[in-house]
C-alpha positions in Angstrom: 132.6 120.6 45.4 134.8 123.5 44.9 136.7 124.2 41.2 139.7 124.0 41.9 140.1 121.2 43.9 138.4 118.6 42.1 137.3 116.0 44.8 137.6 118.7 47.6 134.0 119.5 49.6 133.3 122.8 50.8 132.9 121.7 54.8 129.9 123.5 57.0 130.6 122.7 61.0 127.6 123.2 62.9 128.9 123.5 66.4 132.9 124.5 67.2 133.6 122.6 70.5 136.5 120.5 70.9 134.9 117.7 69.1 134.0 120.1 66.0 136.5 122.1 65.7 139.4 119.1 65.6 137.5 117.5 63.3 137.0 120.4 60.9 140.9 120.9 61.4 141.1 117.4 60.1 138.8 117.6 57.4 141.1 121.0 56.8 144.7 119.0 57.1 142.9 116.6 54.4 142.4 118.8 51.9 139.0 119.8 52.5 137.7 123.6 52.2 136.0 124.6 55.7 134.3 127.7 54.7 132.1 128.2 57.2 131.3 127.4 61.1 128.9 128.2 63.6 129.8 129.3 67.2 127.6 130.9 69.6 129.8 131.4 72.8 133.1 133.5 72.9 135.4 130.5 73.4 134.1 128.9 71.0 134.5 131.8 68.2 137.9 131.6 69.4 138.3 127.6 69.1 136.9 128.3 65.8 139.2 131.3 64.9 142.4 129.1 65.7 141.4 125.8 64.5 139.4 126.7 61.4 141.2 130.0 60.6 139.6 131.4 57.2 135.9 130.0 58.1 133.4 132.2 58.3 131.2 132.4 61.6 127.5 132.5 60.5 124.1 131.4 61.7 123.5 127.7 61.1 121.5 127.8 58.3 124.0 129.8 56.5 126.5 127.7 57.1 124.5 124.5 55.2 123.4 126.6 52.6 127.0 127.1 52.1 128.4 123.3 52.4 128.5 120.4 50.8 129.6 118.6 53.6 127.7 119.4 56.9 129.3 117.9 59.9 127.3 118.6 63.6 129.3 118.5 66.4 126.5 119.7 68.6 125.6 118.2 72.7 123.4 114.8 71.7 120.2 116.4 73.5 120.6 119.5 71.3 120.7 117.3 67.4 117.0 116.3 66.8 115.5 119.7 67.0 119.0 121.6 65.1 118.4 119.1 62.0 114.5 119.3 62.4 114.6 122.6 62.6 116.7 123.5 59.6 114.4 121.2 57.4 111.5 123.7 59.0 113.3 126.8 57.5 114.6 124.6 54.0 118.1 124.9 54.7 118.5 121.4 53.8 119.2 120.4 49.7 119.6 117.4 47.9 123.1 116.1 47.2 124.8 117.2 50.6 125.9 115.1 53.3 125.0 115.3 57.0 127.6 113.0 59.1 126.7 114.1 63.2 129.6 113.1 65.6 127.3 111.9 68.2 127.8 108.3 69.7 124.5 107.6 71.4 122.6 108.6 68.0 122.6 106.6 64.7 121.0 108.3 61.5 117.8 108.4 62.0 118.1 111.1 63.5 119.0 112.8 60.4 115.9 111.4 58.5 114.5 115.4 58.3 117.8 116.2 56.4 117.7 112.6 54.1 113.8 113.0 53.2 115.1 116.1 51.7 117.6 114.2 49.6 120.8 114.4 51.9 122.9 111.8 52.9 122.9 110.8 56.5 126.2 109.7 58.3 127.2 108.8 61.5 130.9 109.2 62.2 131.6 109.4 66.2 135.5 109.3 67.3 136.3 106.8 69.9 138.5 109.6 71.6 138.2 112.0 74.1 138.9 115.5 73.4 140.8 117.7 75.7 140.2 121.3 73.6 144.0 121.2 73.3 146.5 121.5 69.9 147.2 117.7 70.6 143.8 116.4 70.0 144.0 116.5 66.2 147.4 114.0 66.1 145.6 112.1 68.4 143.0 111.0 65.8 145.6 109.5 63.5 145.1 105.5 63.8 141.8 106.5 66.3 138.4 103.9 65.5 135.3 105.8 64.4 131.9 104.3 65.3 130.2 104.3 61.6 126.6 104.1 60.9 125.3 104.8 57.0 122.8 103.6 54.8 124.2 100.1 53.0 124.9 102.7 49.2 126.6 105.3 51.3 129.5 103.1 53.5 132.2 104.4 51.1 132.0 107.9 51.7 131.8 107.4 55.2 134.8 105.0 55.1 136.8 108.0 53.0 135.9 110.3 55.1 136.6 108.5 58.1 139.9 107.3 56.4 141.0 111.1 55.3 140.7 112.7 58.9 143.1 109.9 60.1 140.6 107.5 61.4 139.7 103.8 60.9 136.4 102.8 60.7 134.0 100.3 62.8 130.7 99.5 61.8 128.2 100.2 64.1 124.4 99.1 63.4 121.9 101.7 63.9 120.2 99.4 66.5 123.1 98.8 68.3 124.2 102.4 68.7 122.7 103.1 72.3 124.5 100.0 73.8 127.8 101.0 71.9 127.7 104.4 73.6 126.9 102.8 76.7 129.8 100.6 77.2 132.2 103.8 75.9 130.9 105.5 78.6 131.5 103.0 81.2 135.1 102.2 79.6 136.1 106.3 79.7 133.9 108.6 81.6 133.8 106.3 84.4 137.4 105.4 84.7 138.1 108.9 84.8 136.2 109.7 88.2 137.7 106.2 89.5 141.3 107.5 88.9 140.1 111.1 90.0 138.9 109.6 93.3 142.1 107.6 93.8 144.0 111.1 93.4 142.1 112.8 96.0 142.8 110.0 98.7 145.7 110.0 97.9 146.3 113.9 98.5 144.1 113.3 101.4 146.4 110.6 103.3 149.6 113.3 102.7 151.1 111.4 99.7 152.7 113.6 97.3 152.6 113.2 93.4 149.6 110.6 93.1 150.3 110.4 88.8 153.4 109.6 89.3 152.7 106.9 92.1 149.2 105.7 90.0 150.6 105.6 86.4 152.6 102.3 86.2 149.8 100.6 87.9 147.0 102.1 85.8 148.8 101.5 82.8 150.1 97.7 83.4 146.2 97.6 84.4 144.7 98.6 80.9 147.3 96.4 79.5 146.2 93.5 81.3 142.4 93.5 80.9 142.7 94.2 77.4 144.8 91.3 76.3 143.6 88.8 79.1 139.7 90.0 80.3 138.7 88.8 84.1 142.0 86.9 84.1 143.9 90.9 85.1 141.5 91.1 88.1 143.8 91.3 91.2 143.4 92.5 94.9 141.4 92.0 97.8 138.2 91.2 96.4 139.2 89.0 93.6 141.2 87.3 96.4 138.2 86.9 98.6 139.9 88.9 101.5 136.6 90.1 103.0 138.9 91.3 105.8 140.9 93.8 103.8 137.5 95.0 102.3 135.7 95.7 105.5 139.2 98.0 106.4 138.8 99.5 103.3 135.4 100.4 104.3 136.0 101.9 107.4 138.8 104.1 106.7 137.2 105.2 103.4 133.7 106.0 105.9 135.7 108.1 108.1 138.6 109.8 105.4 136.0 110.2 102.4 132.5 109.0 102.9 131.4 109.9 99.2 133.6 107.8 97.9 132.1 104.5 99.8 129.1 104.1 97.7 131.0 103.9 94.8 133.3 101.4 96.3 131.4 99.2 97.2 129.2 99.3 94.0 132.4 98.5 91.7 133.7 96.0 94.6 130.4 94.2 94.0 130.8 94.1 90.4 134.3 92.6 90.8 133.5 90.1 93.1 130.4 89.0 90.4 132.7 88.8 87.3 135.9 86.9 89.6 132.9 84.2 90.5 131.6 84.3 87.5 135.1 83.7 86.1 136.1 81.2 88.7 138.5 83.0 90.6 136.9 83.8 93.6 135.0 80.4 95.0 131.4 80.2 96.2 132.6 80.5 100.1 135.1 83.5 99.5 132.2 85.0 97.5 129.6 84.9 99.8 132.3 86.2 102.7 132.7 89.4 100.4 129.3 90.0 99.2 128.2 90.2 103.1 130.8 92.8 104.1 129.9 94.8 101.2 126.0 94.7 102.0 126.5 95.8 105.5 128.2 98.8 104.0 
């Protein structure tokens, strides 16, 4: 901890993305001293120079010997080997903490860094990150999934707490279905709402956001207060009709896009049976346009 700021840690960020470098800002805006950051491409040196401004850019394993708090913001393919191999080369010390950003990871993948005495934390912000000045007033109020070890939930809650977040805690075993269903809730609903752009630029309709946004957002509303009960259109009607037109304009207009309508058609029409809006008959009449897709 630095002298003058008792309380304060000195802050190490081990990769100065988008994710990274907003959450070193936020560890900044808290009071925190971010002395040092490592960033390998231009862009990000420059993330890096406007987001962390005072930080030093040095090799990873200066920046841990430098930090009480270490905080990796690195690609999840890329965080085994980075803490494996800074235990290799003793970068690693007893006393600091390692907290990674990553959702699909718990902390076991830190166990190089806690065998050497540090403490492992998991702290992944349920938010995606644009690279843009807004992203750090985004986090206030934003849920965090948490993983430590039983001792350590206190300094992951502060932490979590002092960059604006709130805290969920997510059990190490559970962490691979967490990310998972994160996945399907963002990244996929982003190429949905992409595609739904594009035909509509396609069939000569000007400003798609402005046409798709009340719908899209009276749609989030809906499923998250009331579940399979917000399902509405053609399939969770049953029109098998309407689907098998939707099908042939979308073969002819923008084939790529038919496999993936026809996979999340299918999943509609499951969860409407399952939640007994869509009878067996209606079903079976919508399920059989789909499969000859």
């Amino acid at each position: 901890m630095t002298a003058d700021r008792p309380g304060r840690l000195r802050v190490g960020v081990l990769g100065a993305g988008r994710v990274g470098g907003t959450l070193g800002a936020a560890l900044a805006r808290a009071g925190h001293d971010v002395v040092a950051v490592a960033a390998v491409s231009e862009q990000s040196r420059r993330r890096a120079q406007r987001l962390l401004p005072g930080a030093a850019i040095l090799p990873p394993d200066e920046v841990v010997a430098a930090a009480d708090l270490v905080l990796l913001a690195v690609p999840d393919d890329e965080l085994r080997a980075l803490v494996a191999g800074l235990a290799g080369a003793g970068a690693w010390r007893s006393g600091q903490i390692a907290a990674h950003t990553s959702g699909a990871q718990g902390i076991a993948v830190l166990d190089p860094a806690a065998a050497r005495g540090v403490l492992a934390l998991a702290l992944h912000p349920v938010m995606t990150f644009t690279g843009r000045p807004e992203d750090l007033d985004r986090l206030d109020g934003v849920p965090f999934g948490v993983t430590a070890p039983d001792g350590a939930r206190p300094v992951a809650e502060s932490l979590v707490v002092e960059m604006g977040g709130e805290p969920v805690w997510v059990p190490e075993t559970a962490r691979p279905l967490y990310h998972a269903a994160l996945s399907v809730g963002s990244n996929h609903l982003v190429t949905v709402v992409n595609d739904a752009l594009s035909l509509l630029a396609d069939a000569g309709i000007g400003d798609g956001p402005r046409l798709l946004a009340p719908l899209l957002s009276a749609s989030l509303d809906n499923v998250l207060r009331l579940g399979d009960a917000a399902l509405t259109g053609p399939v969770s009607r049953g029109d098998a009709v309407t689907v098998g037109a939707h099908l042939r304009t979308l073969r002819d207009a923008s084939p790529a896009v038919v496999p993936g309508y026809v996979a999340l058609a299918r999943r509609s029409a499951e969860r409407a049976h399952a939640a007994g809006r869509l009878d067996d008959h209606r079903y079976a009449a919508v399920l059989d346009v789909l499969a000859r897709a």
